[in-house]
CHARMM internal coordinates of N, CA and C (Angstrom, degrees):
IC EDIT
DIST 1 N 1 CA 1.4572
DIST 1 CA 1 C 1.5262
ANGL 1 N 1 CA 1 C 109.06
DIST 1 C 2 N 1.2200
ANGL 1 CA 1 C 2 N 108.59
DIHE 1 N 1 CA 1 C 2 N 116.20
DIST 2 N 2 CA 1.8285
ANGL 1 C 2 N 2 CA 118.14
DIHE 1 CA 1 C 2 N 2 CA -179.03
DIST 2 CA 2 C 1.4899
ANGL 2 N 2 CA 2 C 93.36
DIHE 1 C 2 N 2 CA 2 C -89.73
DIST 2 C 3 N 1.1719
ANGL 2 CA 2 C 3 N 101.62
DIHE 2 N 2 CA 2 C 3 N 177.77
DIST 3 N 3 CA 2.1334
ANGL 2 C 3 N 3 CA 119.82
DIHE 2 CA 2 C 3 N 3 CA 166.87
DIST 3 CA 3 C 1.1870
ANGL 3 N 3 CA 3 C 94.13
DIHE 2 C 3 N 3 CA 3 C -80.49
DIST 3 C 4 N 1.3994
ANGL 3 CA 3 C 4 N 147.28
DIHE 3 N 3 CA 3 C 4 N -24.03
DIST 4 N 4 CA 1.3068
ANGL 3 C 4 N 4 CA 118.05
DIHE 3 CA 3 C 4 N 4 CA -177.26
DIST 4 CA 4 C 1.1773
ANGL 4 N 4 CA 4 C 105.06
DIHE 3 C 4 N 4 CA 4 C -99.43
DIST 4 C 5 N 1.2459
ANGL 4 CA 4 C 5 N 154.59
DIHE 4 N 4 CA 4 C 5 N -30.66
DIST 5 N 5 CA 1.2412
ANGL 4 C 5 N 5 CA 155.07
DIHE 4 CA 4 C 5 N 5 CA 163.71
DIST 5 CA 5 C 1.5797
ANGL 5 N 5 CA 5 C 99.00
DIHE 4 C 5 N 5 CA 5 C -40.68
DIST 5 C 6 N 1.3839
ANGL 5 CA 5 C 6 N 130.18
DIHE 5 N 5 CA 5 C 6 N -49.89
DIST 6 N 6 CA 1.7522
ANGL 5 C 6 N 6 CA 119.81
DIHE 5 CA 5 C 6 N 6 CA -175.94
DIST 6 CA 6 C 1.5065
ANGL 6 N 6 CA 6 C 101.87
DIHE 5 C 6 N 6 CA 6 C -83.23
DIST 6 C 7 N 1.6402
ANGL 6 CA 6 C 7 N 125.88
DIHE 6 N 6 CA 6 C 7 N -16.18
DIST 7 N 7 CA 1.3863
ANGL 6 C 7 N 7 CA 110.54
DIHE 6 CA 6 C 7 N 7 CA 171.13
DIST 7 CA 7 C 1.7618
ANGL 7 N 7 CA 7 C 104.41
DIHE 6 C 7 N 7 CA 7 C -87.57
DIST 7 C 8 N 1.0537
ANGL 7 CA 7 C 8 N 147.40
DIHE 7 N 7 CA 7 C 8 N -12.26
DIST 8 N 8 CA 1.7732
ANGL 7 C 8 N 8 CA 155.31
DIHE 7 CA 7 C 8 N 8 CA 154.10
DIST 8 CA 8 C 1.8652
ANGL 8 N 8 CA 8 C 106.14
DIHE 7 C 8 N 8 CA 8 C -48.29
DIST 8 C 9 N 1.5461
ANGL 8 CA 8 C 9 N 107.41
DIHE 8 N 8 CA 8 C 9 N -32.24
DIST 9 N 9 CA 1.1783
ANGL 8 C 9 N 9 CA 107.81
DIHE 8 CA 8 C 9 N 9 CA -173.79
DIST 9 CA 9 C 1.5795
ANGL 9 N 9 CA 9 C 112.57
DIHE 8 C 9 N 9 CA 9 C -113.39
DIST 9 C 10 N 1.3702
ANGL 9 CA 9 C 10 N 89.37
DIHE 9 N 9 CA 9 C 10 N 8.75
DIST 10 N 10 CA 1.9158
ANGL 9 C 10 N 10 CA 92.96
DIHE 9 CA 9 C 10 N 10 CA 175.71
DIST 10 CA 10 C 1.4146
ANGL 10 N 10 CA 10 C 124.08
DIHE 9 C 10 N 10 CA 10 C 86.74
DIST 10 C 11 N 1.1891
ANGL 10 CA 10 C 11 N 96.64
DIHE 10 N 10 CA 10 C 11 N 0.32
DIST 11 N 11 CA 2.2333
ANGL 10 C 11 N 11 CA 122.24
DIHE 10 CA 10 C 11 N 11 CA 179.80
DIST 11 CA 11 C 1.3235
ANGL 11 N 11 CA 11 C 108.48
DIHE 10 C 11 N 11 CA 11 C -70.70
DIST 11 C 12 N 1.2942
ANGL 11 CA 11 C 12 N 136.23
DIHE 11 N 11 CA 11 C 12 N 34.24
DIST 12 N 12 CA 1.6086
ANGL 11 C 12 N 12 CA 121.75
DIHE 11 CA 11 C 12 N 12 CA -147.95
DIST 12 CA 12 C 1.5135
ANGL 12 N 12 CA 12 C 87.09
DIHE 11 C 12 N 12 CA 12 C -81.21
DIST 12 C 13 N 1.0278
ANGL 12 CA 12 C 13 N 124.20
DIHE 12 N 12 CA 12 C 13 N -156.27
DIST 13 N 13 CA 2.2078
ANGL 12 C 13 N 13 CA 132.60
DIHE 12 CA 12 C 13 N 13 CA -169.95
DIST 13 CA 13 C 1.6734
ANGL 13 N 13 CA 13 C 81.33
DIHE 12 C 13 N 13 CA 13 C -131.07
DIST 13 C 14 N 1.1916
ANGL 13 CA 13 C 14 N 84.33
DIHE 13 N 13 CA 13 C 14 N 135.72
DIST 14 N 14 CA 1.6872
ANGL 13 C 14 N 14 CA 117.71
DIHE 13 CA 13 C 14 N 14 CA 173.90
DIST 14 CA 14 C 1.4296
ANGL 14 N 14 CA 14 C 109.34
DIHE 13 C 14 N 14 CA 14 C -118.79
DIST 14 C 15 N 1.4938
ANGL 14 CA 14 C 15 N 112.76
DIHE 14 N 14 CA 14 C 15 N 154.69
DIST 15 N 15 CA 1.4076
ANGL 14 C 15 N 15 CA 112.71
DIHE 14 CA 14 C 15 N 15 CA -178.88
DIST 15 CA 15 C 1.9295
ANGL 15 N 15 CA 15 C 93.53
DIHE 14 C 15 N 15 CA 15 C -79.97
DIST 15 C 16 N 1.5372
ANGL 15 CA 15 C 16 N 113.88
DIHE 15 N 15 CA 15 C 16 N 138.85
DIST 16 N 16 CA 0.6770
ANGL 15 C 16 N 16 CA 107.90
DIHE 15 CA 15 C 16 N 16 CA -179.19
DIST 16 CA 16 C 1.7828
ANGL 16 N 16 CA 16 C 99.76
DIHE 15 C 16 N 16 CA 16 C -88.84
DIST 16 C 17 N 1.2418
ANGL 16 CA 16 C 17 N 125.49
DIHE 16 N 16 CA 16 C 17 N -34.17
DIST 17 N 17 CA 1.4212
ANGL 16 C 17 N 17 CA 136.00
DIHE 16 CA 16 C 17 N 17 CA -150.14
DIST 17 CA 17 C 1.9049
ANGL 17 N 17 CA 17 C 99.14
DIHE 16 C 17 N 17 CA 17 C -77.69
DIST 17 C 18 N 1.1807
ANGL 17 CA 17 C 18 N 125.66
DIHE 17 N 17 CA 17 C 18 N 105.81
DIST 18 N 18 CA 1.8373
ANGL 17 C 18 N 18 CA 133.60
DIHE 17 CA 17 C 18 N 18 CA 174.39
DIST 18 CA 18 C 1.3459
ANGL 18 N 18 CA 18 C 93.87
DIHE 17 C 18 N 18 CA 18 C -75.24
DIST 18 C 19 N 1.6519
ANGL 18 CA 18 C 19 N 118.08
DIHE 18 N 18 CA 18 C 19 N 151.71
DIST 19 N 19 CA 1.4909
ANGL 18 C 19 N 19 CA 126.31
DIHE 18 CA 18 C 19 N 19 CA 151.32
DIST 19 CA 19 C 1.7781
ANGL 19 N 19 CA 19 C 99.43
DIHE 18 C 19 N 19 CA 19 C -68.72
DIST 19 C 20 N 1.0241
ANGL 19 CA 19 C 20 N 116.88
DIHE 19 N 19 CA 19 C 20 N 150.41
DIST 20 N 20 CA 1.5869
ANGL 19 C 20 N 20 CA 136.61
DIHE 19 CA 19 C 20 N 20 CA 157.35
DIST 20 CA 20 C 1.1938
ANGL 20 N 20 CA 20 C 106.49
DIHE 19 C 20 N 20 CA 20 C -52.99
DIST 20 C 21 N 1.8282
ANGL 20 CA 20 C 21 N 109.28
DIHE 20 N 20 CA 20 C 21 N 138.33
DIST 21 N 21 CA 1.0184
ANGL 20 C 21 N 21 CA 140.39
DIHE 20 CA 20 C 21 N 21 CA -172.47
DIST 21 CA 21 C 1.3357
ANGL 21 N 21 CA 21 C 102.02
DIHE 20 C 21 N 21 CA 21 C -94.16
DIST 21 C 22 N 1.6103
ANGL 21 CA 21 C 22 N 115.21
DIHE 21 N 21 CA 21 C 22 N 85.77
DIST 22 N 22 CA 1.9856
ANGL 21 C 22 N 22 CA 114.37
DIHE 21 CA 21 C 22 N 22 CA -161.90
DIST 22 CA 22 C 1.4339
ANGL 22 N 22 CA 22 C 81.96
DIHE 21 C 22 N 22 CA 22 C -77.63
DIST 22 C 23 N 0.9835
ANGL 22 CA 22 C 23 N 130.93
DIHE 22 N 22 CA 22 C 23 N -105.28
DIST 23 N 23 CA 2.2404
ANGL 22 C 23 N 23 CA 122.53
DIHE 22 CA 22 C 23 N 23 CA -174.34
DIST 23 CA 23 C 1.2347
ANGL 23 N 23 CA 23 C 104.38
DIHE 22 C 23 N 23 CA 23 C -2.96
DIST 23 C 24 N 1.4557
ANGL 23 CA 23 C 24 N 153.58
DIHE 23 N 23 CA 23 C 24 N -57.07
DIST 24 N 24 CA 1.4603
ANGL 23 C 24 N 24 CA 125.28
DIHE 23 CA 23 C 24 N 24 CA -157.41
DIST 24 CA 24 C 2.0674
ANGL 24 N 24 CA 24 C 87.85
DIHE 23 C 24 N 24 CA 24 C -84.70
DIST 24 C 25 N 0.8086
ANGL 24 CA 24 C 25 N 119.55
DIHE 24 N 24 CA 24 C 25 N -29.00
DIST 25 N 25 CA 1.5697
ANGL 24 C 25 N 25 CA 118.34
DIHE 24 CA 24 C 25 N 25 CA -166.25
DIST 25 CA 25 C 1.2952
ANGL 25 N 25 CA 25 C 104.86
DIHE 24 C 25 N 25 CA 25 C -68.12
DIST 25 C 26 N 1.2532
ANGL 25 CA 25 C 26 N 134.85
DIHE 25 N 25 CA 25 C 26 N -56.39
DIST 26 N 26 CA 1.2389
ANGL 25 C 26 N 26 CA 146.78
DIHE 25 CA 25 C 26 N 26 CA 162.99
DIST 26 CA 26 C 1.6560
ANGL 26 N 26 CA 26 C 127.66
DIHE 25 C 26 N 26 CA 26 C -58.28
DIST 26 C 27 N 1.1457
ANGL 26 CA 26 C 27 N 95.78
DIHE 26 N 26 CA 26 C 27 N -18.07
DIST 27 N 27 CA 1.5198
ANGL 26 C 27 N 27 CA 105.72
DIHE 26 CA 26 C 27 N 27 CA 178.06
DIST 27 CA 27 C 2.1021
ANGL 27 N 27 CA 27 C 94.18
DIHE 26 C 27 N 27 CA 27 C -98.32
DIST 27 C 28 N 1.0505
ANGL 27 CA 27 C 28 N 113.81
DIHE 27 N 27 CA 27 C 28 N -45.45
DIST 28 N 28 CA 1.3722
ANGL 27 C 28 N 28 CA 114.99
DIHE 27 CA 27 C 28 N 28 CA 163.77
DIST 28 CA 28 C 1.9032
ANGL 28 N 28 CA 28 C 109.33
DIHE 27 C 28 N 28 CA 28 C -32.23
DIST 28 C 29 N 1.5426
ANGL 28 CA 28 C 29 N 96.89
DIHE 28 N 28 CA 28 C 29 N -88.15
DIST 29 N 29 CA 1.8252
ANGL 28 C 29 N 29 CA 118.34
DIHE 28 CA 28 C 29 N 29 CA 159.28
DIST 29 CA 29 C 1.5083
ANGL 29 N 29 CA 29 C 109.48
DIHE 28 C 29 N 29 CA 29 C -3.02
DIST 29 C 30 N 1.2059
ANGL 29 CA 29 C 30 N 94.11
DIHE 29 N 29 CA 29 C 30 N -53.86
DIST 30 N 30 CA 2.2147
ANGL 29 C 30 N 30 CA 98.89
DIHE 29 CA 29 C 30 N 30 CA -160.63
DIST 30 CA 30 C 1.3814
ANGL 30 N 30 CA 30 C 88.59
DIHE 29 C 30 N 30 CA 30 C -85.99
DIST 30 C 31 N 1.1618
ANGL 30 CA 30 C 31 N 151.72
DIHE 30 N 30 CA 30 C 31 N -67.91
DIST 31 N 31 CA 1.3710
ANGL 30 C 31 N 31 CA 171.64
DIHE 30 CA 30 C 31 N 31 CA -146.67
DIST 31 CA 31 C 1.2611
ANGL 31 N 31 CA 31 C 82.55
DIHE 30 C 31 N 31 CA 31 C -55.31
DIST 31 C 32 N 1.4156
ANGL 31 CA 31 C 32 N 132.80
DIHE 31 N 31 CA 31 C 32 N -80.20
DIST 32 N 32 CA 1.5118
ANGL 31 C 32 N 32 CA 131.51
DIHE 31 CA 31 C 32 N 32 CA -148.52
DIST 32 CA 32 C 1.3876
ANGL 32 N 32 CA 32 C 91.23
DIHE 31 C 32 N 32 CA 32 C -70.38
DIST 32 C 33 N 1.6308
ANGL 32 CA 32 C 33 N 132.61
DIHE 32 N 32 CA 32 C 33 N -63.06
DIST 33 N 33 CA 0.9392
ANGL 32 C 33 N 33 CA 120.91
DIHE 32 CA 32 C 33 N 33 CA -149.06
DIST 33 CA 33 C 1.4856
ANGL 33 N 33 CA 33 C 126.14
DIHE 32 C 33 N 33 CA 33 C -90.65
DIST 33 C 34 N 1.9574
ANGL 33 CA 33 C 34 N 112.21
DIHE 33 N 33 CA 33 C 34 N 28.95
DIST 34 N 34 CA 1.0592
ANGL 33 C 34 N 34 CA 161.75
DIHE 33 CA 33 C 34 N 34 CA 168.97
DIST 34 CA 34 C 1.7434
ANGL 34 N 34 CA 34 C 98.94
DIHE 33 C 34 N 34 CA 34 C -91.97
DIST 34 C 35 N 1.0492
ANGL 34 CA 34 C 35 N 118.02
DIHE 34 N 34 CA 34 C 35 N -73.40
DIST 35 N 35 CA 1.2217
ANGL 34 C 35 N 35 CA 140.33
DIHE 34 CA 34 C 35 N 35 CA 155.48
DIST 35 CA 35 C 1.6814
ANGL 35 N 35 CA 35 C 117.44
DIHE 34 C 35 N 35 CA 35 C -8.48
DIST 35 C 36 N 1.6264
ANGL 35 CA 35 C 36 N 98.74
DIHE 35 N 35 CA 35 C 36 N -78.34
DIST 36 N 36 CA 1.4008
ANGL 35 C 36 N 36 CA 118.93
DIHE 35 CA 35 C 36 N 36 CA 171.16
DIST 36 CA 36 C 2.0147
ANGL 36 N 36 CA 36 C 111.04
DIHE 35 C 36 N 36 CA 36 C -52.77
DIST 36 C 37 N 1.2620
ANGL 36 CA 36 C 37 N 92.68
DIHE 36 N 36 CA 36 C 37 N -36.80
DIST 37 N 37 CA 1.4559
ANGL 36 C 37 N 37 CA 86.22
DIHE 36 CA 36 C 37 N 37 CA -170.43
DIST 37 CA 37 C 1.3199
ANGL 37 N 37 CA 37 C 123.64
DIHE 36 C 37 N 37 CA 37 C -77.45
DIST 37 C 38 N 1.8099
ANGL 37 CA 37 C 38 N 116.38
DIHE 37 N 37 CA 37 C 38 N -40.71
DIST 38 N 38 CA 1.3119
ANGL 37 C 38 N 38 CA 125.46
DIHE 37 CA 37 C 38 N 38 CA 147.66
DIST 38 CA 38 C 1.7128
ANGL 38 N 38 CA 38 C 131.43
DIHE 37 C 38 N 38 CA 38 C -16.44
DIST 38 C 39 N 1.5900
ANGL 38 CA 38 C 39 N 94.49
DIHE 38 N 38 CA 38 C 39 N -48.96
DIST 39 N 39 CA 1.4753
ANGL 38 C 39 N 39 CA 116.62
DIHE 38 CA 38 C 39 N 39 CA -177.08
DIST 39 CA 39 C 1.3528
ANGL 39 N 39 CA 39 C 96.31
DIHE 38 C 39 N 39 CA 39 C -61.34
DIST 39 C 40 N 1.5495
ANGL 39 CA 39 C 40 N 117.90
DIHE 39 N 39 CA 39 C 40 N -64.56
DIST 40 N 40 CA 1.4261
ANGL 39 C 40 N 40 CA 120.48
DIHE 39 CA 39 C 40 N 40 CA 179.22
DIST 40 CA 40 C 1.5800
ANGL 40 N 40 CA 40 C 141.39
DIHE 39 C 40 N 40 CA 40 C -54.43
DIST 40 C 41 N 1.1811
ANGL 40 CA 40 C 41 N 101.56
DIHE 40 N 40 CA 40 C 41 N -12.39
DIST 41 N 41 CA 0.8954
ANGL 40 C 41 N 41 CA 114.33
DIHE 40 CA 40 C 41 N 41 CA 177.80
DIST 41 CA 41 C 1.9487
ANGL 41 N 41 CA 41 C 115.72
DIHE 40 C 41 N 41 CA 41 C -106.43
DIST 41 C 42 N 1.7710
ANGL 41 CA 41 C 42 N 108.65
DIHE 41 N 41 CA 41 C 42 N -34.78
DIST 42 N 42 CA 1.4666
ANGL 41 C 42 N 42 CA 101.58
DIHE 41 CA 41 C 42 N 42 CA 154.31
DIST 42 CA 42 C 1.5399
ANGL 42 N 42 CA 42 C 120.83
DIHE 41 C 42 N 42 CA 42 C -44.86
DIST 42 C 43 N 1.1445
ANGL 42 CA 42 C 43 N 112.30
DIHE 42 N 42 CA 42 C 43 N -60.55
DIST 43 N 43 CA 1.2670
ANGL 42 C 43 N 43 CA 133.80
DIHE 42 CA 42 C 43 N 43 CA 165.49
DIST 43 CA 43 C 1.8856
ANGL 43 N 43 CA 43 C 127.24
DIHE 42 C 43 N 43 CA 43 C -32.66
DIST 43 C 44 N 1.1623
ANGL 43 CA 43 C 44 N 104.94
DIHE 43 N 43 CA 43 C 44 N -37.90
DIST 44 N 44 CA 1.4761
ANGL 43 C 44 N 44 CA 116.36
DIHE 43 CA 43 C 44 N 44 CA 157.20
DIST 44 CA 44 C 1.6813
ANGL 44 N 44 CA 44 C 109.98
DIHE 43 C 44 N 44 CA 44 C -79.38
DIST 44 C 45 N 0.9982
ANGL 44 CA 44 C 45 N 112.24
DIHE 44 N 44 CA 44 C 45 N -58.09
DIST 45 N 45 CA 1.8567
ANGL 44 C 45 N 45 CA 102.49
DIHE 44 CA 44 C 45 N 45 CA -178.86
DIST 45 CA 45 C 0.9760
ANGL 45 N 45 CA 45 C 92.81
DIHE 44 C 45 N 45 CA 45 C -63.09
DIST 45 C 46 N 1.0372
ANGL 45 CA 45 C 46 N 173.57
DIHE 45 N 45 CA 45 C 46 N -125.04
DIST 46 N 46 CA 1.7097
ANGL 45 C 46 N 46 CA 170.05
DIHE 45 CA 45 C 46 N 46 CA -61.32
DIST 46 CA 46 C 1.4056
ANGL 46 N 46 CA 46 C 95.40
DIHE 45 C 46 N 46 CA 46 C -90.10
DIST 46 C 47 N 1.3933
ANGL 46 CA 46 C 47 N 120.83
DIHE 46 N 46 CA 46 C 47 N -41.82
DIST 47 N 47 CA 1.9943
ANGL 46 C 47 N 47 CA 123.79
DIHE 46 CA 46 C 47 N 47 CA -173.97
DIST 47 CA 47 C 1.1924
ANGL 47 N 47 CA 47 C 93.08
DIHE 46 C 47 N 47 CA 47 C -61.49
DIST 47 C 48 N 1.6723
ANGL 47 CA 47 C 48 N 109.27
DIHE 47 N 47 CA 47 C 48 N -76.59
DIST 48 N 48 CA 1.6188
ANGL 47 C 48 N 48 CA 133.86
DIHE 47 CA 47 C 48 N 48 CA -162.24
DIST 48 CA 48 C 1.6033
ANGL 48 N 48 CA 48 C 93.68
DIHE 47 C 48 N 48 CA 48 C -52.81
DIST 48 C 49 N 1.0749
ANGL 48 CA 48 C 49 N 159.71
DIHE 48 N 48 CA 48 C 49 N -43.29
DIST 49 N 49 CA 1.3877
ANGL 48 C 49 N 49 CA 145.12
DIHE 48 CA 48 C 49 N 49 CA -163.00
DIST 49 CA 49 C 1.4817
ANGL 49 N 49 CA 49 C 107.34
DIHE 48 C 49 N 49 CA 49 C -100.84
DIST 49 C 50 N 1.0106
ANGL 49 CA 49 C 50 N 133.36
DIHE 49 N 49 CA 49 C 50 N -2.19
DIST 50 N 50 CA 1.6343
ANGL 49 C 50 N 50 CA 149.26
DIHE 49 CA 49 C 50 N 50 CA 140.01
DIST 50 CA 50 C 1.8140
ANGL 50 N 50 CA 50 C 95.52
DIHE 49 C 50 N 50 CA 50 C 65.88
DIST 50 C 51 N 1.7766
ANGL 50 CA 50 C 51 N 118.25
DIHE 50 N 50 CA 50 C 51 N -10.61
DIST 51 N 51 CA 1.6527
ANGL 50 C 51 N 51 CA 101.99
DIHE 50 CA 50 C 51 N 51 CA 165.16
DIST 51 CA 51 C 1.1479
ANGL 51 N 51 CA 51 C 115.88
DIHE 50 C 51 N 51 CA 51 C 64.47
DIST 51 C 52 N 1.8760
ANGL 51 CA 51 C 52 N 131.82
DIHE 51 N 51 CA 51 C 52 N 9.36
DIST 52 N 52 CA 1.1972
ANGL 51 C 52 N 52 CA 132.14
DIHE 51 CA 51 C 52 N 52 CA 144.48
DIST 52 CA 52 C 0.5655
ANGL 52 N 52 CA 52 C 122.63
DIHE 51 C 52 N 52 CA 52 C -75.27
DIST 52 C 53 N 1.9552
ANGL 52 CA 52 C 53 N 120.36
DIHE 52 N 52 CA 52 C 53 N 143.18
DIST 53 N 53 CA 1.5487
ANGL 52 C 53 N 53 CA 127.63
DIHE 52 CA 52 C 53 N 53 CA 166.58
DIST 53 CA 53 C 1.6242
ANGL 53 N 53 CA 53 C 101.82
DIHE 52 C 53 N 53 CA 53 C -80.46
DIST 53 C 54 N 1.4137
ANGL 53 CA 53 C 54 N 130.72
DIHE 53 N 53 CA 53 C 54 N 114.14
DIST 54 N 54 CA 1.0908
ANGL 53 C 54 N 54 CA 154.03
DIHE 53 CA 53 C 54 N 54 CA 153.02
DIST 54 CA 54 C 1.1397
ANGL 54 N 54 CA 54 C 97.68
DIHE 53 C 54 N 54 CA 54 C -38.54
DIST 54 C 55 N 1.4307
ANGL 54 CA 54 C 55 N 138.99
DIHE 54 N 54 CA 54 C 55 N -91.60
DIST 55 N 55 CA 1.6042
ANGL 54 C 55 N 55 CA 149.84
DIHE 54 CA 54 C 55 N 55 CA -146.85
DIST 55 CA 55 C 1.5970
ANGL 55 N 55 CA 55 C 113.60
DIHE 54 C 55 N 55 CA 55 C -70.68
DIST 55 C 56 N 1.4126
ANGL 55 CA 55 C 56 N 113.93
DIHE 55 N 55 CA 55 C 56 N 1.06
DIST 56 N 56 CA 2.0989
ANGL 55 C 56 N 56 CA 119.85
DIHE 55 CA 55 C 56 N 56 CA 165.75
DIST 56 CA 56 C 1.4915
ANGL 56 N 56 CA 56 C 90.97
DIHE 55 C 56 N 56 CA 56 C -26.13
DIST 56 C 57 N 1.1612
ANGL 56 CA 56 C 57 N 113.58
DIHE 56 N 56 CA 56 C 57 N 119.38
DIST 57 N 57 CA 1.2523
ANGL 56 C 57 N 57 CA 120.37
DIHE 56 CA 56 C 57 N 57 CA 162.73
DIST 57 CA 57 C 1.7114
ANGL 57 N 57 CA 57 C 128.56
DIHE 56 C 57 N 57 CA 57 C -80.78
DIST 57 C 58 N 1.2801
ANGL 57 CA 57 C 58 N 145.02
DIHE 57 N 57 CA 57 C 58 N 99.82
DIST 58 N 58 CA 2.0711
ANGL 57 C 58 N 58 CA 131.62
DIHE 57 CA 57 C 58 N 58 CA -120.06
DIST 58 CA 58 C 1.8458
ANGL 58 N 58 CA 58 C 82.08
DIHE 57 C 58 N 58 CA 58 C -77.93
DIST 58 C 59 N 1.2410
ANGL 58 CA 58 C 59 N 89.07
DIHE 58 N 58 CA 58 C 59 N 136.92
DIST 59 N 59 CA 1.2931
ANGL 58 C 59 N 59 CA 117.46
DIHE 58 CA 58 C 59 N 59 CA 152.44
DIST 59 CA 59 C 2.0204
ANGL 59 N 59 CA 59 C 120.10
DIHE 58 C 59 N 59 CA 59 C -53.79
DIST 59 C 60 N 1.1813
ANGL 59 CA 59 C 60 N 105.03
DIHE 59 N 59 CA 59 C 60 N 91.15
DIST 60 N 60 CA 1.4381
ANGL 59 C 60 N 60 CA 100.46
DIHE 59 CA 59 C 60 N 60 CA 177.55
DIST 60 CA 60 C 1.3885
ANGL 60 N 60 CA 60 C 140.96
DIHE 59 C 60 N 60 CA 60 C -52.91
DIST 60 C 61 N 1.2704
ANGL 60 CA 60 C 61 N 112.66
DIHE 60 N 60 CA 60 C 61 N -25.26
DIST 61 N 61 CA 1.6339
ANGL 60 C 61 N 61 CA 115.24
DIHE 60 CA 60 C 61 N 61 CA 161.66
DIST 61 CA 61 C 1.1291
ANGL 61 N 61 CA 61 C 104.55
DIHE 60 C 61 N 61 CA 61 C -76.67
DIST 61 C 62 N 1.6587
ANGL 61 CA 61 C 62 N 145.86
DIHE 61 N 61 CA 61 C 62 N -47.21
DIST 62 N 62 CA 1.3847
ANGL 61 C 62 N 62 CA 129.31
DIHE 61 CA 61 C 62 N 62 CA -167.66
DIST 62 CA 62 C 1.7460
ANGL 62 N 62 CA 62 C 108.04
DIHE 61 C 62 N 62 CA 62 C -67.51
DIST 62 C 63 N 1.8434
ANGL 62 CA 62 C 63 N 122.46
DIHE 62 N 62 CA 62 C 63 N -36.71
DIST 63 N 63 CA 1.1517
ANGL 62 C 63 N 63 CA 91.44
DIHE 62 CA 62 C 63 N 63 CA -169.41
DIST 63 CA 63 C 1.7944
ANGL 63 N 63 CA 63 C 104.42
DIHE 62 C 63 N 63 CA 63 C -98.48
DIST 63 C 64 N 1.7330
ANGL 63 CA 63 C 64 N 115.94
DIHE 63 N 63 CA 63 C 64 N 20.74
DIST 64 N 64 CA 1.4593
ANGL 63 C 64 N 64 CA 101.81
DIHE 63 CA 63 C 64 N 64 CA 176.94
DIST 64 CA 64 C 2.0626
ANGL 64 N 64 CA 64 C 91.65
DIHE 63 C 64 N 64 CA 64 C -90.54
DIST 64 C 65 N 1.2930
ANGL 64 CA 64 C 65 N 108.37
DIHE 64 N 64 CA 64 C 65 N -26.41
DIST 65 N 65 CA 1.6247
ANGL 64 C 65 N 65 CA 97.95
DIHE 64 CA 64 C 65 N 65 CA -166.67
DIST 65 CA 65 C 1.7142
ANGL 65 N 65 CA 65 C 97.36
DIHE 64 C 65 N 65 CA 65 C -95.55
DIST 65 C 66 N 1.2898
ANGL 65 CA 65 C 66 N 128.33
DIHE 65 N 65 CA 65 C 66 N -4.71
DIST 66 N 66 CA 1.9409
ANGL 65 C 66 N 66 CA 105.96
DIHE 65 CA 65 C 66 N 66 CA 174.88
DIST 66 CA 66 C 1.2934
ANGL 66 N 66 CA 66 C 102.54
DIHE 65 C 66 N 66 CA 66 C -113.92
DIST 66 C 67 N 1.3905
ANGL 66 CA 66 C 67 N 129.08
DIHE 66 N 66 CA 66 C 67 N 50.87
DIST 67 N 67 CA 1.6009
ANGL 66 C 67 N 67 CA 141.11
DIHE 66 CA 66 C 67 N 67 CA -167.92
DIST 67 CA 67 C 1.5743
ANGL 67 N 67 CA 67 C 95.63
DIHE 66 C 67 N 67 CA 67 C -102.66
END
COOR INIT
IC SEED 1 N 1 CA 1 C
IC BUILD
């Protein structure tokens, strides 16, 4: 197989090596670390709102008999 025999068949050599796609990379970048922050911040309201019912109204036999 010569170079002209793969250029006769349409095989010519291509650069294999692309410049970087800086917009999908950076748009990747923001996305996750959009991502990450969301997390952090669910994650803080869920602490800070602590998901107790405040208003349990006391059970009267437990606090007249563990006094």
């Amino acid at each position: 197989m010569t170079y002209a025999s793969l250029l006769s068949v349409g095989a010519a050599r291509k650069d294999v090596l692309l410049p970087p796609d800086w917009y999908f990379f950076f748009g990747v970048l923001v996305a996750f670390c959009v991502l990450v922050l969301l997390a952090v911040t669910v994650v803080a309201y869920i602490a800070k709102r602590n998901w107790q019912n405040k208003n349990i109204l006391p059970i009267i036999y437990q606090t007249f008999n563990y006094k």
